[in-house]
C-alpha positions in Angstrom: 28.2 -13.6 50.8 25.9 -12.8 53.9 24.6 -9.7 55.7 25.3 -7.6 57.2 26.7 -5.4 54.6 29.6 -3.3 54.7 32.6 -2.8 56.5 30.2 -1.7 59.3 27.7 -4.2 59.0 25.4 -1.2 58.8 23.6 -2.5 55.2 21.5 -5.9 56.5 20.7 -7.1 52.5 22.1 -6.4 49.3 19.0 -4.3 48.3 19.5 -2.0 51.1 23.1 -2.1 49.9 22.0 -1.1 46.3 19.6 1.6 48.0 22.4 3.3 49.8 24.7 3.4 46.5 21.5 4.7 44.8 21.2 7.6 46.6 25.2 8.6 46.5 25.6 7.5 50.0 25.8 9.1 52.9 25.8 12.7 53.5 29.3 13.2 55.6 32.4 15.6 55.1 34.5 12.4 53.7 32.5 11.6 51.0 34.0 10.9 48.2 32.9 13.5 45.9 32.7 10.9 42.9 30.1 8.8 44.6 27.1 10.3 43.1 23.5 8.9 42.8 22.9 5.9 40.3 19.5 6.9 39.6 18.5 2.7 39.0 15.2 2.6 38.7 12.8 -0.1 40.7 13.7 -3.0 38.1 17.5 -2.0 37.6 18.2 -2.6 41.4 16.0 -5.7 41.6 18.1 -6.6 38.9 21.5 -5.9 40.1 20.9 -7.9 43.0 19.6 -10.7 41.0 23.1 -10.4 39.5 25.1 -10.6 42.5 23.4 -13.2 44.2 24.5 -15.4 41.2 27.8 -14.6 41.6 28.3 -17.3 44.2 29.7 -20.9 43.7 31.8 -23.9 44.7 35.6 -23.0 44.7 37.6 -24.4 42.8 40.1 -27.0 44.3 43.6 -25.2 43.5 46.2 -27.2 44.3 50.0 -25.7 45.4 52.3 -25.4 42.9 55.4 -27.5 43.5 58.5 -25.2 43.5 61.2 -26.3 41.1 65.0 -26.7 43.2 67.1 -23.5 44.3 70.1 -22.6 43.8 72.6 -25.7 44.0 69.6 -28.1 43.8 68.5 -27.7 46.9 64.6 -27.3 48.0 63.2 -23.3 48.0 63.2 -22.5 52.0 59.7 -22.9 53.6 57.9 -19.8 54.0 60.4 -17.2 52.3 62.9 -17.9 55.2 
């Protein structure tokens, strides 16, 4: 949701993020030989960050489930134990 990018932190936006997936990455003997350039033209990449950036929002409020009774009616033990 913020920069910098990347397990490394190496990307500081989401469009320089975009531009290293555009050109396939980079050049090193473990790259993944599927990750190949996109190709996105100027508008495509404006685009996709567009995209992305709306991808954020408020969380829902989940609440726990309550555990029905274990075996002889007793309450599940706390924390798998």
């Amino acid at each position: 949701m913020t920069g910098p990018y990347l397990h490394d932190g190496s990307e500081k936006t989401l469009l320089d993020v975009v531009e290293l997936y555009n050109r396939g990455g980079v050049m090193n003997p473990n790259l993944d030989p599927l990750m190949l350039p996109l190709n996105l033209t100027a508008r495509e990449k404006k685009e996709l960050v567009t995209f992305m950036e709306a991808l954020s929002g408020t969380l829902p409020a989940i609440e726990a489930p309550t555990l029905p009774p274990g075996p002889g009616g007793q309450a599940p033990a706390k924390g798998g134990e």
